[in-house]
C-alpha positions in Angstrom: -58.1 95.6 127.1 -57.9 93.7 129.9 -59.8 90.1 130.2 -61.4 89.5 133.9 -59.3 86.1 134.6 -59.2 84.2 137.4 -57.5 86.3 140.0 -57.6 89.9 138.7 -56.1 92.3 141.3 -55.6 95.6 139.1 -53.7 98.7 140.3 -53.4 102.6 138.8 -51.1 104.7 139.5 -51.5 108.9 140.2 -50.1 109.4 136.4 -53.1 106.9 135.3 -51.2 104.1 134.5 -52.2 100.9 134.7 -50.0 98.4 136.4 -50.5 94.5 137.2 -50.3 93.4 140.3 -51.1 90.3 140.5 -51.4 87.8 137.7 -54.4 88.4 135.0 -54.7 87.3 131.7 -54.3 90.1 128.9 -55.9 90.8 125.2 -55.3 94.1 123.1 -56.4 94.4 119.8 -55.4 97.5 117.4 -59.2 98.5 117.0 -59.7 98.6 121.0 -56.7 100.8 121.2 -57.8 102.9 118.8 -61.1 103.3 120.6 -59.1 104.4 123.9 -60.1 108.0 123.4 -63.6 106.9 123.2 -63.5 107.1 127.0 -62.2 110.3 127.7 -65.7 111.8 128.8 -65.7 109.3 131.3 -62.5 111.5 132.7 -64.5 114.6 132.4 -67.3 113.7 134.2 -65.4 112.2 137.3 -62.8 115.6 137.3 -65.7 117.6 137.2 -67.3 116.1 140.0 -64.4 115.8 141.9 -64.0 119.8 141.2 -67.7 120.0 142.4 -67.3 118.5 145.5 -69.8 116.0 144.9 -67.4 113.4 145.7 -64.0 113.8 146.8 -62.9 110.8 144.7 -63.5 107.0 143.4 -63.0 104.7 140.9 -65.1 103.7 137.4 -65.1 100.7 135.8 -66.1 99.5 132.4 -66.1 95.6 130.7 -67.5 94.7 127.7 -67.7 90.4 127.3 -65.4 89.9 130.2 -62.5 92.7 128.9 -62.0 95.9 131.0 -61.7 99.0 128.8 -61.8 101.6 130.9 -60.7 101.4 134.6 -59.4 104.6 136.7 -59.3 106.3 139.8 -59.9 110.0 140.4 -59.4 112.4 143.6 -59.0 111.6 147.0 -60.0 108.5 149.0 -59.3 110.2 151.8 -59.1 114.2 152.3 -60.7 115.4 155.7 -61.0 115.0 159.2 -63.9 116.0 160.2 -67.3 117.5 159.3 -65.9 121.1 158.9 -63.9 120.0 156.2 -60.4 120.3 158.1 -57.8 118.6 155.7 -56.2 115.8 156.8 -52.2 116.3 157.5 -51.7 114.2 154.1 -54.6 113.6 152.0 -54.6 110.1 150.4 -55.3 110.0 146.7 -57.5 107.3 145.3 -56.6 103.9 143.4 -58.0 101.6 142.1 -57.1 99.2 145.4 -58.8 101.6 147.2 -61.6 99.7 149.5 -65.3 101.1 149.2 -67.9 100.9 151.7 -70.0 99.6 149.4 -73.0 100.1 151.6 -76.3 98.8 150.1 -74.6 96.7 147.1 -74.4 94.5 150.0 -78.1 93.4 149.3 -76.9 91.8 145.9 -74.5 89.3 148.0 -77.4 88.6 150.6 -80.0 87.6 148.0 -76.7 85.7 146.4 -76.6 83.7 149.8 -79.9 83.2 149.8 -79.9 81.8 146.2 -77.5 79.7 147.2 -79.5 77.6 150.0 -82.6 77.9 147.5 -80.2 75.7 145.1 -79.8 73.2 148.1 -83.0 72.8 148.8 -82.9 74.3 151.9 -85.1 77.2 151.5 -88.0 78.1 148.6 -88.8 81.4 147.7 -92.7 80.8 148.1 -92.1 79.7 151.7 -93.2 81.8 154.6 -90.3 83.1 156.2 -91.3 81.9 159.9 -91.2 78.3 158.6 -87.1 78.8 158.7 -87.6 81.4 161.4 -90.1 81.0 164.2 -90.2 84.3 166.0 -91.2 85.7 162.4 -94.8 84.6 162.3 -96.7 87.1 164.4 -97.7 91.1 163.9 -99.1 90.1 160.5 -95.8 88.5 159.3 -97.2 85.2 158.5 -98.1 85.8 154.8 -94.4 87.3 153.8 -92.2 85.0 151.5 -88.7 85.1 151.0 -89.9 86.2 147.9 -91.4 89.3 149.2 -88.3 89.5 151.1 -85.6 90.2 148.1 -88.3 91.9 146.2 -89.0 94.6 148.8 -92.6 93.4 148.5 -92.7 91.9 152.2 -94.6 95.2 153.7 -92.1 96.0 156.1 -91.1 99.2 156.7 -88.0 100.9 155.0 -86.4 101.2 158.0 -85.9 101.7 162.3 -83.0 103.3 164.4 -81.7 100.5 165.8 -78.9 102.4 167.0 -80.9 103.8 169.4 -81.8 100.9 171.4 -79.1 99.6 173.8 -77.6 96.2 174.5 -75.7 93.1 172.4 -76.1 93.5 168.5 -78.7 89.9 169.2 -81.3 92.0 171.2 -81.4 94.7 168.1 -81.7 92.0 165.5 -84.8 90.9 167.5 -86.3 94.3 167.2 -85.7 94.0 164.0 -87.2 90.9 163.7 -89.9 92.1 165.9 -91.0 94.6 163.0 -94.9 94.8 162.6 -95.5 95.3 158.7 -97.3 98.7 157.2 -98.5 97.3 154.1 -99.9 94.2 153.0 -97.0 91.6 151.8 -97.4 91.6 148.3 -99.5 94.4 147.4 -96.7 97.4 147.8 -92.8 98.0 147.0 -91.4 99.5 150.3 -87.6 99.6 150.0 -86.6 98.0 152.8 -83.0 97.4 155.2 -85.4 95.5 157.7 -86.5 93.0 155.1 -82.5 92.5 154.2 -81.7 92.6 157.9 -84.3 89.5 157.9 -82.8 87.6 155.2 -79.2 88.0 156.5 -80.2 86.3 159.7 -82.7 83.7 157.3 -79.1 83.1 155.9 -77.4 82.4 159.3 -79.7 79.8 160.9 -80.5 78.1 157.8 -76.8 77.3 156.8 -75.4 76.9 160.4 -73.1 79.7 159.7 -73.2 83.4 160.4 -73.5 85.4 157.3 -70.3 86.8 156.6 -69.1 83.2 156.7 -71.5 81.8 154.5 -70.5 84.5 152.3 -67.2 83.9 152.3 -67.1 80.2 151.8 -70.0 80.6 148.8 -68.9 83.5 147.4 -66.0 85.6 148.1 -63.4 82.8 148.4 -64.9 80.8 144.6 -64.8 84.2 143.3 -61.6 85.1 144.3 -62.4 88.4 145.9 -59.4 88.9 148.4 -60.1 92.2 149.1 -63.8 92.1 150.1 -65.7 91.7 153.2 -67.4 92.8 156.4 -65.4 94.6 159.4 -62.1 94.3 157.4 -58.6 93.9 159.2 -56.7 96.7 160.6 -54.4 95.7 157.9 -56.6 97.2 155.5 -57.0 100.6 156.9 -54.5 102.4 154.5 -56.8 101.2 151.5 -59.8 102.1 153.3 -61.6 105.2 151.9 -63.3 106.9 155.1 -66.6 108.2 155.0 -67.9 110.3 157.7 -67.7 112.4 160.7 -71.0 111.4 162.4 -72.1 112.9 165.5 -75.4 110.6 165.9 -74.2 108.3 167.1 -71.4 109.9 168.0 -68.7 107.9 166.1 -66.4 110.6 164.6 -64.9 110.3 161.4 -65.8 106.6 160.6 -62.8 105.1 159.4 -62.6 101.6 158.8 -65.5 100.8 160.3 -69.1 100.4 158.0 -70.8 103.4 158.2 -74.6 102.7 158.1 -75.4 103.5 161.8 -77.9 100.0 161.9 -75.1 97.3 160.2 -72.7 99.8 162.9 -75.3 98.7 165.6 -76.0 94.9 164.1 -71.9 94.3 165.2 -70.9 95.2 161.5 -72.3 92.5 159.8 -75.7 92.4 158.1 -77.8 92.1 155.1 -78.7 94.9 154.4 -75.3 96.6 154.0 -71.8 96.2 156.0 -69.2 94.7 152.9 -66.2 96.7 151.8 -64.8 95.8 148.2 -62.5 97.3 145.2 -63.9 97.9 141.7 -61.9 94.5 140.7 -63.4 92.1 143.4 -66.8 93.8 141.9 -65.8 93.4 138.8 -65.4 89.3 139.3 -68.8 89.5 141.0 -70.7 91.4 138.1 -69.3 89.1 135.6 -69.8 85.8 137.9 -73.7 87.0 136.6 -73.4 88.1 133.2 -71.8 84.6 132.6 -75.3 83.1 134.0 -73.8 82.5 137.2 -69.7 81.4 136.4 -66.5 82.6 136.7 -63.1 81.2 136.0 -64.6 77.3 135.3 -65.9 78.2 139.1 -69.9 78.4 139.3 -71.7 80.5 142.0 -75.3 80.3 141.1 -77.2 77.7 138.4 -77.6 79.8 135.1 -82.0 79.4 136.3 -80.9 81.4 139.6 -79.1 84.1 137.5 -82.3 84.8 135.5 -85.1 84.3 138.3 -82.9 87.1 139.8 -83.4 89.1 137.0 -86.8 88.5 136.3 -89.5 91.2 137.1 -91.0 90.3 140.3 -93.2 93.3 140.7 -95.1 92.9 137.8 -98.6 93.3 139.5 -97.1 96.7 141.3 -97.3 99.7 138.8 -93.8 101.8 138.2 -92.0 99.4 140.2 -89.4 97.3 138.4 -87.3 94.9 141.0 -85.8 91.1 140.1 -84.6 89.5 143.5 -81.9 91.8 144.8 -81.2 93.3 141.5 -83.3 96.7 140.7 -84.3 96.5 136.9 -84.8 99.6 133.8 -83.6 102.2 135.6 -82.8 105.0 133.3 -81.5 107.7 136.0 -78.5 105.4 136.2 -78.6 102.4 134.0 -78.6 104.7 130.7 -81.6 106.5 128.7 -81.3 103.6 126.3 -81.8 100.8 129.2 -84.1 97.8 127.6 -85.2 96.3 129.9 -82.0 93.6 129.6 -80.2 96.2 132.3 -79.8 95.5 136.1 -78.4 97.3 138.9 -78.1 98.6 142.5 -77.2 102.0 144.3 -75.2 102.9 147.9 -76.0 105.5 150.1 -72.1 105.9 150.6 -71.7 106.7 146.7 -71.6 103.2 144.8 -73.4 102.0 141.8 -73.1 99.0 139.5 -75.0 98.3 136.3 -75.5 95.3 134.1 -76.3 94.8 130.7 -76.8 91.7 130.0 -78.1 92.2 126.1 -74.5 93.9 125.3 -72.5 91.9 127.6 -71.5 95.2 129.4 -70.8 96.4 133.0 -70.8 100.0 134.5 -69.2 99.9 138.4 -68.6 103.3 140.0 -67.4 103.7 143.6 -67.1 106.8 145.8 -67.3 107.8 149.2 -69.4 111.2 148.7 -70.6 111.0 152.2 -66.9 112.2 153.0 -66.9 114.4 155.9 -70.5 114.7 155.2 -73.8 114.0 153.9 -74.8 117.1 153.3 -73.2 117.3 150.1 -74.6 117.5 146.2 -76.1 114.8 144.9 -74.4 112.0 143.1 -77.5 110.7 141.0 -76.7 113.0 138.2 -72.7 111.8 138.0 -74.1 108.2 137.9 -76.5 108.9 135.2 -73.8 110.6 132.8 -71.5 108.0 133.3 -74.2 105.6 132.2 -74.9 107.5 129.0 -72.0 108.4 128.4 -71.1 104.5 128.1 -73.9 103.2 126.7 -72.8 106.4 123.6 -69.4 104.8 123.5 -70.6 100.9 123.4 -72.6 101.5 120.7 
């Protein structure tokens, strides 16, 4: 078993073995080597799908109080070069240094920022959002909290095609800004990019600092997570797993680049999605909240910001079960068994990660399933095996 320490960077190689490579603090016990086996199904589930086509590859993850005791990497990270499914000259096999698009986990870090400068004293949740921004008080926006924004309670709709419009990544954030509500804030769940959008660029005028700054100096860099970020380096581009050839816009086989076609528009960085990561800078940031906001003697987030995240915020909206960021008792990927101590999030790209904070356990899965296409089979019921399949094994 392998203890998340204070600067875990954690490697496998195509025969499966794990290798260190860089330093990280390690624990093994005879009973959790005996229980290796335990998490073979895990394997079976991630071949088959693999086999399926559902994804061409990825990584799982799985810690139990702060030890990893399953982490692998299956399939390809990279195998086509376009839609058609042309193989590349040399497919690249996945690792677990490969770097995820992680797409919409990038909401969990943008409410993170904006717990953050609620800790300060520079913004409360109850506020109206046009008191820190003023060109977000008309077209029936003057009732929506930053509450309503991290809850996807604010009545804004899920989303617009930026894309579309032309000009500098600042005239689209306006339209965005500009966004005219569809339901009354507070009365309706409405998953919604716009309202994260919002609350990335809440983030930037508040602090001074353009969001993926504030993230890195609040959270990335304390948490030690070297190999996360928006619009990474060209340095990174042999780690990056592609995800798809696009033809609207028309960006071919996107590569290095975020693939959400508004972040894409927004100049790569945004709250809604835009960060690239590796199951073990994910890893730092899962357990960062299932220690109550800590991490290596470094803290993030007061323990009372850790659980007003997790706390039902949606309480008055039937069937609709959302802290602030994190989405809460899900079964169709949090396990059948969630008790309402579980927490998660989704990606459109293929990512997942699930907390249970009751057990002290943590679920991360990361693909690239939109690789060369969309069109594929669905990845929902891959997530929702690996879920059972661990909660089976942890109990």
């Amino acid at each position: 078993m392998l203890l998340l320490g204070v600067a875990m960077t954690i490697g496998v190689s195509v025969k499966g073995e794990i290798s260190i490579l860089t330093s990280i603090m390690i624990r093994q016990t005879e009973e959790m080597e005996m229980k290796r086996n335990e998490w073979n199904e895990i394997d079976g589930i991630m071949q088959q799908a693999v086999e399926k086509g559902v994804i061409p590859g990825g990584v799982v993850l799985v810690a139990r109080n702060g030890m990893i005791a399953k982490v692998r990497a299956y399939g390809w990270a990279a195998r086509y070069r376009d839609a058609r499914k042309t193989p590349l000259t040399q497919a690249v096999q996945a690792t677990t240094n490969t770097v995820y698009d992680v797409a919409s986990l990038t909401k969990l870090f943008t409410a993170t920022a904006v717990m953050r400068l609620v800790e300060q004293g520079r913004i409360s949740l109850d506020d109206p959002v046009g008191r820190y921004l003023s060109d977000f008080t008309s077209e029936g926006k003057e009732s929506i909290t930053v509450r309503y924004l991290l809850s996807h309670t604010s009545g804004l709709p899920a989303n617009l095609p930026l894309f579309q419009n032309s000009g500098l990544p600042e005239k689209r954030m306006r339209v965005a800004m500009g966004t005219k509500p569809v339901a009354t804030p507070g009365t309706l769940y409405i998953y919604s990019d716009i309202g994260y959008m919002v609350l990335g660029e809440l983030v930037h005028r508040v602090s001074g600092k353009y969001l993926d700054q504030f993230m890195q100096e609040k959270i990335l860099l304390p948490l030690s997570m070297s190999s996360t970020g928006f619009r990474p380096p060209d340095t990174w581009k042999a780690r990056i797993a592609p995800t798809e050839e696009q033809i609207v816009p028309s960006r071919g086989l996107v590569w290095g680049e975020v693939h959400d076609e508004n972040a894409w528009a927004l100049g790569g960085v945004a709250g809604h999605a835009g960060l690239f990561s590796t199951v073990g800078d994910l890893a730092r940031f899962g357990q960062m909240f299932l220690n109550e906001g800590s991490l290596g003697g470094v803290r993030v987030l007061h323990p009372s910001s850790v659980r007003e995240m997790f706390r039902l915020q949606t309480s008055t909206i039937p069937h609709v079960n959302r802290g602030l960021g994190w989405e809460l008792h899900q079964p169709g990927y949090m396990g059948e068994h969630t008790d309402g101590k579980r927490a998660g999030h989704t990606g459109f790209t293929g990512t997942s990660i699930v907390l249970d904070r009751e057990d002290g356990w943590m679920l991360i899965l990361l693909t690239n399933r939109v690789h060369p296409t969309r069109e594929g089979p669905a990845i929902a019921i891959v997530r929702k095996r690996l879920a059972n399949a661990v909660e089976k094994t942890i109990q």
